[in-house]
Structure formats: C-alpha cells, structure tokens
MARMI-89571 format. One line per 3 residues: their letters; for each residue x, y, z of C-alpha. Coordinates in steps of 0.5 Angstrom, whole numbers, plus 500, padded with zeros to 3 digits. Each point is the difference from the previous one (the first is absolute). Example, Ala and Ser with C-alpha at 12.3 -4.5 7.8 and 13.67 -1.06 7.14 Angstrom:
! MARMI-89571
AS = 525:491:516; 502:507:498
//
This chain:
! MARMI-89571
XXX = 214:422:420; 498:495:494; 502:492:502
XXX = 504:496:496; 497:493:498; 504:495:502
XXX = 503:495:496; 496:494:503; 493:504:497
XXX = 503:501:494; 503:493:499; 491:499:502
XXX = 498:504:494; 504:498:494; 499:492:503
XXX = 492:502:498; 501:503:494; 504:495:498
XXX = 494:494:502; 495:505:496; 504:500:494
XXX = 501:492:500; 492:500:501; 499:504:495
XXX = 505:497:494; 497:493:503; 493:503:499
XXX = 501:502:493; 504:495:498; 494:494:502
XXX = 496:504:496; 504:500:494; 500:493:501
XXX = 493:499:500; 498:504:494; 506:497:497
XXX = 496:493:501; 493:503:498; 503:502:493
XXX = 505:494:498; 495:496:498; 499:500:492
XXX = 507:503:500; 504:497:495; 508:500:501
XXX = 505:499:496; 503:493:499; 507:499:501
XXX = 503:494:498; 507:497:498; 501:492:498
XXX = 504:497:505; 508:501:498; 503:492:498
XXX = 506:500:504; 507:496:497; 505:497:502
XXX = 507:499:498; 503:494:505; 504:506:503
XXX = 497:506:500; 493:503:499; 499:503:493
XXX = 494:504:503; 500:501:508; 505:504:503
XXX = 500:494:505; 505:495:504; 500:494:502
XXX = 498:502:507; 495:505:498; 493:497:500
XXX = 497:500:494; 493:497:498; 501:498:493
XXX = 506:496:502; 501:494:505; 506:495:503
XXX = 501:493:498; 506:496:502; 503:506:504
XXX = 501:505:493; 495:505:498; 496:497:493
XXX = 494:505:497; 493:498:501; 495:501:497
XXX = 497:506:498; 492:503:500; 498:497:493
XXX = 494:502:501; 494:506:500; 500:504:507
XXX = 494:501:501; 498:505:506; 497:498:506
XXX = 496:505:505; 503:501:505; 494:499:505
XXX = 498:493:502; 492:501:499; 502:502:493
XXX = 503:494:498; 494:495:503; 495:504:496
XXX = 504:499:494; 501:494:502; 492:500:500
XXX = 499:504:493; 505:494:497; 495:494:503
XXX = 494:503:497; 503:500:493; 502:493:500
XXX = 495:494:497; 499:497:507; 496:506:502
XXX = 496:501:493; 499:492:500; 497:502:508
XXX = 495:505:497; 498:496:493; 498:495:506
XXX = 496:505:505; 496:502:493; 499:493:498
XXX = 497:498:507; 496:506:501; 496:499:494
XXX = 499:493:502; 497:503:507; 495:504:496
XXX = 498:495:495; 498:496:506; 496:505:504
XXX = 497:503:494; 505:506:501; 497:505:505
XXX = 501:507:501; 505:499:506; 504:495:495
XXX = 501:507:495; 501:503:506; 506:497:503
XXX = 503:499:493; 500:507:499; 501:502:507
XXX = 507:495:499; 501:502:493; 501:507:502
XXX = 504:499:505; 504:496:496; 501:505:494
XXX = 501:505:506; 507:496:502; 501:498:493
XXX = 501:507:498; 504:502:506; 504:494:498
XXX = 500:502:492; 503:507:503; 506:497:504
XXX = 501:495:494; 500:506:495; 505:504:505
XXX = 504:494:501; 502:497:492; 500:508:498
XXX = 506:501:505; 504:493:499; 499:500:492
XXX = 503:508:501; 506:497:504; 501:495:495
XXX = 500:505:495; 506:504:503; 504:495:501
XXX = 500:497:494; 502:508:498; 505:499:506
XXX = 504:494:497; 498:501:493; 505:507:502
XXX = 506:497:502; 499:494:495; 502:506:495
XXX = 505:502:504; 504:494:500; 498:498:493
XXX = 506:505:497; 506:500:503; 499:491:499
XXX = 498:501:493; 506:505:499; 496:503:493
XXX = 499:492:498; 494:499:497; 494:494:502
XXX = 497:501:494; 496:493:499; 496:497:495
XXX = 492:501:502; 500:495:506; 494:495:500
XXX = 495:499:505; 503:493:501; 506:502:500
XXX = 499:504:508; 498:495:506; 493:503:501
XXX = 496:497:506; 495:505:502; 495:498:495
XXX = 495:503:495; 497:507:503; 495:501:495
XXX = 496:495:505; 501:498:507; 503:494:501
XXX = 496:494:502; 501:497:506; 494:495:501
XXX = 493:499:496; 497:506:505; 505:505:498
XXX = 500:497:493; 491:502:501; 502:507:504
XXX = 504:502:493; 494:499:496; 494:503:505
XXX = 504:507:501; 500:500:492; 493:499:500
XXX = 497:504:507; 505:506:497; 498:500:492
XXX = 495:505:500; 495:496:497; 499:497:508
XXX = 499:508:502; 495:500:494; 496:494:503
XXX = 501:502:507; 497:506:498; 494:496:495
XXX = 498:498:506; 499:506:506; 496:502:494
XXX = 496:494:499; 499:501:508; 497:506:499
XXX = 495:498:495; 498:496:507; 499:506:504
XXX = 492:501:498; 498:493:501; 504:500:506
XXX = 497:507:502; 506:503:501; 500:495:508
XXX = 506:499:503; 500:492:499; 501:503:493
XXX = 507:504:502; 502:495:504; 501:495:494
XXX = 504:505:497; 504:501:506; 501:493:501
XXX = 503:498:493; 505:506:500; 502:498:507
XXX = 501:493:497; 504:503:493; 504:505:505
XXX = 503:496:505; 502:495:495; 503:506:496
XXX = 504:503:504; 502:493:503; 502:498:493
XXX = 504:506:499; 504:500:506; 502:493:498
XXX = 501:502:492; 505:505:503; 503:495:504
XXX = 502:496:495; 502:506:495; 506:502:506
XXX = 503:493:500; 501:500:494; 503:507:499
XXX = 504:497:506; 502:495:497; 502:503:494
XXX = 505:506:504; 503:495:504; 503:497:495
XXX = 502:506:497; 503:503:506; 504:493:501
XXX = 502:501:492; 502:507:501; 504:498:507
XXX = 505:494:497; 501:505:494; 502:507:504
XXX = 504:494:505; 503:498:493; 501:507:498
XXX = 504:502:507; 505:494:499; 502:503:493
XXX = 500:507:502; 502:500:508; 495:505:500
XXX = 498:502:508; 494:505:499; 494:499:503
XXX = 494:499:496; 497:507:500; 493:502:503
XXX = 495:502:496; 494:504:502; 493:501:496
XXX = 496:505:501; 494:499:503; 493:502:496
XXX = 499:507:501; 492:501:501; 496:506:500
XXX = 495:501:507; 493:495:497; 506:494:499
XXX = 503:502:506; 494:500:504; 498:493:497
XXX = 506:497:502; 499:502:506; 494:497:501
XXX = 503:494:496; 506:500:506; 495:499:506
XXX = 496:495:496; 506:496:499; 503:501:506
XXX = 500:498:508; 496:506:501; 494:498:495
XXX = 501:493:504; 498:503:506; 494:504:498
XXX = 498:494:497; 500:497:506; 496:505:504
XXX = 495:501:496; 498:492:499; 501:501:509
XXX = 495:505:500; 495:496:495; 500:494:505
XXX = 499:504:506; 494:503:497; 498:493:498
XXX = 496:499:506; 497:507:500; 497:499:493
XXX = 498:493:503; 504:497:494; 495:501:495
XXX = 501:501:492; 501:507:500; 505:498:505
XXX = 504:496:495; 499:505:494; 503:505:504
XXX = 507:497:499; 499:499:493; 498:507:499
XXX = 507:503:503; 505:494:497; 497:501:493
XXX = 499:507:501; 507:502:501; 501:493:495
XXX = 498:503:495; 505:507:500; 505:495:503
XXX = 499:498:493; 502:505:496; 505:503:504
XXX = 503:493:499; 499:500:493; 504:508:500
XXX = 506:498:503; 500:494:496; 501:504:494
XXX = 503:506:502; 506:494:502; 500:496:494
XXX = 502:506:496; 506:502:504; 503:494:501
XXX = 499:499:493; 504:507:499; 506:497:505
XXX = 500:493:496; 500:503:493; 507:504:503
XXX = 502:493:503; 500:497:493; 502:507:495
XXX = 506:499:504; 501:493:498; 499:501:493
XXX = 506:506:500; 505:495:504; 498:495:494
XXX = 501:505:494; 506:502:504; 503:493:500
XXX = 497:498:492; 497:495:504; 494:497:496
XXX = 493:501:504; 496:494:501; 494:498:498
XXX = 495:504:504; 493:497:501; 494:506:500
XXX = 494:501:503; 494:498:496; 497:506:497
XXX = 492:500:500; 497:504:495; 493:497:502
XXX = 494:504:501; 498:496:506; 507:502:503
XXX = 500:508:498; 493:499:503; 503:496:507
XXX = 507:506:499; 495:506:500; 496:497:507
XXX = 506:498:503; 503:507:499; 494:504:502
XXX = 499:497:507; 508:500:501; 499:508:500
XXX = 500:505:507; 493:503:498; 497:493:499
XXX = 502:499:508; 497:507:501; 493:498:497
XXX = 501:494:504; 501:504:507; 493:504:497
XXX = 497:495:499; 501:497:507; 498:507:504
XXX = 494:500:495; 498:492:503; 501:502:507
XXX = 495:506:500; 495:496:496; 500:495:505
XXX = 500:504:506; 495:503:498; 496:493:500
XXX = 503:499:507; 504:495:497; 496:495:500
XXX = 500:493:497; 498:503:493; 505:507:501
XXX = 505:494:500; 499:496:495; 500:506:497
XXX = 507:502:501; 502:493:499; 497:499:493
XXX = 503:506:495; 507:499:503; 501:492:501
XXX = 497:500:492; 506:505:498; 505:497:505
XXX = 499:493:497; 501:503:492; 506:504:503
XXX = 503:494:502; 499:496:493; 503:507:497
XXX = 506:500:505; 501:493:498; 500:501:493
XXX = 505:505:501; 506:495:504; 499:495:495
XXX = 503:504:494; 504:504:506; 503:494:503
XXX = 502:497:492; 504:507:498; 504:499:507
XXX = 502:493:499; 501:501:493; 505:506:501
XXX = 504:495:506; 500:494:496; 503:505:494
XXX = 505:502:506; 502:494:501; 502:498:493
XXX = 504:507:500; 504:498:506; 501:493:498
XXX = 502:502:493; 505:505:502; 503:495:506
XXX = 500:494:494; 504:505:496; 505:502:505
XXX = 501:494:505; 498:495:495; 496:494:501
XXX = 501:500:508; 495:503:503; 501:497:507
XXX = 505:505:505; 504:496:505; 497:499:507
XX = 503:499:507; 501:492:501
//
C-alpha cells in the first residue's frame, strides 16, 4: 500500500521551493544590476525638464494651486494670520547628484577652474624656473617638473572631462526650460491679446533695460582677467600652434649635435611639461569664466520670463503647469559610445579611484627602485600616456556636444522668431558672430576638426600599443621611457592649444545666441507688460 505524504512533508517541499526560486530571482536580479552598472557609464539619457510654474494669487483665491488655506503649499506662506503669495523660483534649476561624493568632486572641478588656482599654478612655474636658474638646472630639476606635470595634466584632463559633462548637461537643461516656459508663454499670449495686436515700432537697443553686458567678450572683472581675455586669444590663434611647432622642429635640428642622448629628450619633455600645465590650467579657468557669464545671462532671462509668465496668469487666470520638455539625447553609433565610455570613467569617481591605486602602487615601489630616475619616469610615462588619448577623447566629446546643443538652442530661438511673427512684433537687433574668413583660421578649423574625429582617438590608442611594446622591449628602461614621454607630451601639448582655439570661437557663438535671448525676451516682456520689469515679491 502506497503511503500518503502528510500534510507537514508537503508544507516542507513547497517552503523549499519558494526559497530556491527567491535565491534565484535575487541572483539574477544582482547580476541584472551589475551589468546595468558596467554598461551605464557614457550612457547618454534623456533631458526632461520644465521651468518652474509661477504660482498667483488673487487675495482670495488661488489662480493656479488647487490649495486652501490649511493645505501646505511651498509657494505661499503666513503673514499676520492670512495666506499672502510668496515668492516663487525665479531662477534656473539646476540638477544636483544625488550622491554626496558627486557633488564634492563638483565642487572640486568648480575650484580648479577659478583664478586662485590659475594664479597658484602661474607661481609653482615661476618658482620652479627660479630653482633651476640656481642649481644650474640638473636632470633631477627636468625630472620632477615632468614627473608633476603629468600628473598635473593627468588630474586636469580628468577635471576637464567632469567639467565637459557638467556645463553640456546644465546648458541642455537650461535649454528645455526655456522651451518650457517659452510654451506657456504662447499659450497665455492668446486669449489676453484676444486677436489684439503688439505690433510696434522697432525697439531700440536703449530702449530695453540690458544688464548682462556685451557677449562678443568676456566681461572684465579686474587687470588679470582683463590679460586672461588677450592670452587665450593669443595662445588659441593658430599662429602660437605655428611657433609651437617651429620650435620642436628647431629641437630636432639639435638632435645630431646632441647625439640623439637623453639629456637632449629631456629638454623637449621639460618644456612641453612646462607649456601643458599651463594650458590645461588655463583652459579650465577660460571655461570657467565663460560659464559665469552664460549664468549670468540665463538668470536674467529666467527672472524676465517668470515676472512676464506671472503677469500673463494674472490676466488670464490660467492654472496650467508649465509643460515638461524632453530632449533627446545624442544618438551614437559604437566607436562614439565607446569613447564615452571611456570619457565617463575619466570623468568620473571611478577614474579618481584608479588614479589612485596606481600612484599607491608607484610609491610602493619606490624603495624597491631605490628612488631612482627610472623611478620618477615611470609615472610620468603612464599619466602622459593616457594623457595624451585623454586628450582626444576630450576633444571628441567636446564636438560631438557642441554640435547637439547647437541643434536644441537652434529650436529654442526658431521657436521665438514664430511667436514674434505671430504677434507682429519687430525683432530686436541680434548681435552676430564674427565671421573669420582668414586662412590662419580655416588653417586653425581644419586641425580642430581632425583632431575632434573618433579615428583620431583610434590612432591615438595605435600609438600607445606601438609605444609600449617598443618600450618593452628595451625593458623600459630610462630611455624606453623618455620615449614614451616625448611623442605623446609634443602632440598633447599641440592638442591643447587646438582645443583652446576651439572654446574661444565656441564659447563666443554661445554667449552671443543668450545675449540675442535676453533681448528677445526683454523685448517681448516690454511690449507686453511695459516698462515694469520687476514682479511683485512677498514682503
């Protein structure tokens, strides 16, 4: 007779099945994690982003919140007892990471672009040229400017990467908010005007209240700034990448008389150290300063286009919310996403921490090397190494974001021109770009273009593979390294002064188009509210 399980051995078997198949879903659903956490970085998403809605009310009733008095609204507070409206969010919103160790290597990336730091650099090279003036300029002396150079770059170009990341994503935000409000700005316009026209005599320059200055230059803030604007002019013109290149070769003419020596690769290595840390420092002050003033520029505009929305919603006693607008991210085909890989670790904590394990192990080797020369060149050898792909990699990403935030602020001001037409509203004055016709700046153009292309990063991984196996096989020894350092310093230093050359004519298109932005909206908020820019604020 066959025996019946009991109720307490079934109870057994489904409790074991339910815990295998818990394990197993928890398995996969780690490993979905992990391989969602390897593939994310480079990963370009979607911007989604609406302008904060100006809240209005009436004295007795909310024009926009579905609120009461008792609710507990962020835009209105008490005074004397009674509900009053509050101020709103005027201004851009940026977004903020959601980590802690994010925002402090922003912070990080903030300071390095500022003057104090590009003063502090201009100070370590003058007082290390004064050193080797007095000790006659040794070998250690080329050394350890070398050695800190690299390293220096290393940071920079991890720095330069963050920053990169940073103003793309803040200046694309801005963009969708500024469509955001723009939207219900239209929307409003209608049903006030009621088929009305604001059709005007042309509006002269004088005539609008403009406080963010003249964009064909960054504003002066004091004599160093002031030699900052005609130092990038210079060190970007193509005739500084001329004379750069005028004297490697005139070094190369040097080679015979020096019999090819190490002393002689030296000298090369300790003056593009010399020219790359101050490039690099430099560039992250020029975009630096660049950013205050589109920051400067938006913020106005966002405080012009909020007092006209509130303005509008008094009128209309619409409640809509502003809409959310969504911007589609670069689409990429595998070699770009892979450099965005690669540009993501870079800029990221993840690069910080391999940056870190390698300079602890190079210390930690230190003693066993007995400190030597070959010793101090092996660090310089690995940061200039990935320095100089760091380079282009830096410079393809530049490009390829350039050209799509140029796609999405091109929709930004098209929509405007339709809402001007739409109103019979004459256009103010828009500044334009300079237009180069040179040859030393289609010389400059041409170059900057080259070097911004996904084979130019290609090459430059090429000829990495072809240094190192070239140095391993002279064991990488003193002159294996001074090897590897040479060829990529001289062509990351050049790189640098074409990447400078790129952000000046860049970063002036960019302020031009706000600064024709905030005359558009400083037009459109004259002709209808009138002269009183300035909303009502909570006492």
């Amino acid at each position: 007779m066959t025996a019946v399980p009991s109720p307490t051995t079934e109870i057994e078997v489904d409790e074991k099945a339910v815990t295998e198949t818990y394990q197993v879903q928890h398995f996969q659903s780690i490993f979905k994690k992990c391989i969602q956490a390897i593939q994310s970085p480079g990963k370009h998403c979607d911007i989604r982003s609406a302008a904060p809605t100006q809240q209005v009310f009436d004295g007795e009733n909310f024009l926009h919140r579905s609120c009461s008095p008792g609710d507990s609204c962020s835009d209105y507070k008490v005074k004397n007892g009674s509900i009053v409206e509050c101020e709103n969010i005027r201004d851009y919103i940026g977004q903020k990471r959601p980590n802690p160790a994010g925002r402090i290597f922003d912070l990080v990336t903030h300071l390095a672009g500022t003057s104090f730091v590009f003063i502090l650099t201009l100070v370590i090279l003058v007082v290390w040229a004064i050193v080797g003036g007095i000790y006659h300029a040794p070998d250690s002396w080329q050394i350890v400017m070398q050695d800190g150079s690299s390293i220096q770059c290393y940071i920079s170009a991890t720095l330069l990467m963050r920053q990169q990341q940073n103003h793309h994503n803040q200046l694309t935000t801005m963009i969708a908010q500024l469509r955001s409000r723009l939207c219900t700005i239209r929307r409003l316009i209608g049903p006030v005007l009621q088929g009305k026209s604001v059709a005007s005599a042309p509006l002269k320059y004088q005539d609008l209240q403009d406080d963010v200055g003249d964009a064909q230059k960054l504003p002066v803030e004091n004599w160093f700034s002031l030699i900052c604007n005609y130092v990038s002019l210079v060190v970007g013109s193509v005739y500084f990448f001329m004379l750069y290149w005028a004297g490697i070769f005139i070094w190369v003419g040097f080679g015979k008389m020096l019999n090819w020596s190490d002393e002689w690769q030296l000298y090369i290595n300790t003056a593009t150290a010399v020219e790359l840390t101050f490039t690099s420092v430099f560039l992250q002050n020029i975009r630096h300063r660049h950013m205050k003033y589109i920051s400067r520029c938006v913020s106005s505009i966002f405080h012009i286009d909020a007092a006209l929305e509130e303005a509008l919603r008094r009128r209309s006693g619409d409640r809509e919310r502003n809409p959310v607008i969504e911007i589609e991210a670069e689409k990429v085909n595998v070699g770009s996403r892979t450099i965005d890989y690669y540009a993501h670790l870079v800029g990221s904590g993840v690069g910080a921490v391999i940056s870190a394990a390698v300079f602890i192990v190079w210390l930690a080797i230190g003693n066993t090397m007995h400190w030597n020369s070959n010793w101090w060149l092996i660090i310089g050898t690995y940061t200039g190494l990935v320095g100089f792909l760091d380079g282009f990699a830096l410079r393809n990403v530049y490009f390829r974001e350039s050209n799509h935030f140029n796609v999405h602020v091109q929709t930004l001001v098209d929509e405007e021109y339709l809402l001007f037409q739409s109103l019979g509203l004459p256009l103010p004055h828009d500044s334009e770009t300079p237009v180069n016709k040179s040859f030393a700046y289609k010389l400059s153009s041409f170059i900057g273009y080259i070097c911004s292309q996904a084979f130019s990063v290609y090459a430059a991984v090429i000829i990495i593979v072809g240094l190192v196996v070239a140095a391993g096989a002279l064991r990488f020894n003193e002159t294996a390294q001074l090897f590897c350092n040479t060829p990529t310093m001289i062509i990351e230093a050049a790189l640098l002064i074409v990447l400078i050359e790129a952000h000046n004519f860049t970063n002036l298109e960019n302020r031009v188009k706000f600064r024709n932005i905030h005359l558009r909206r400083l037009a459109l908020m004259k002709a209808m509210v009138g002269d009183d820019y300035l909303a009502n604020e909570c006492a």
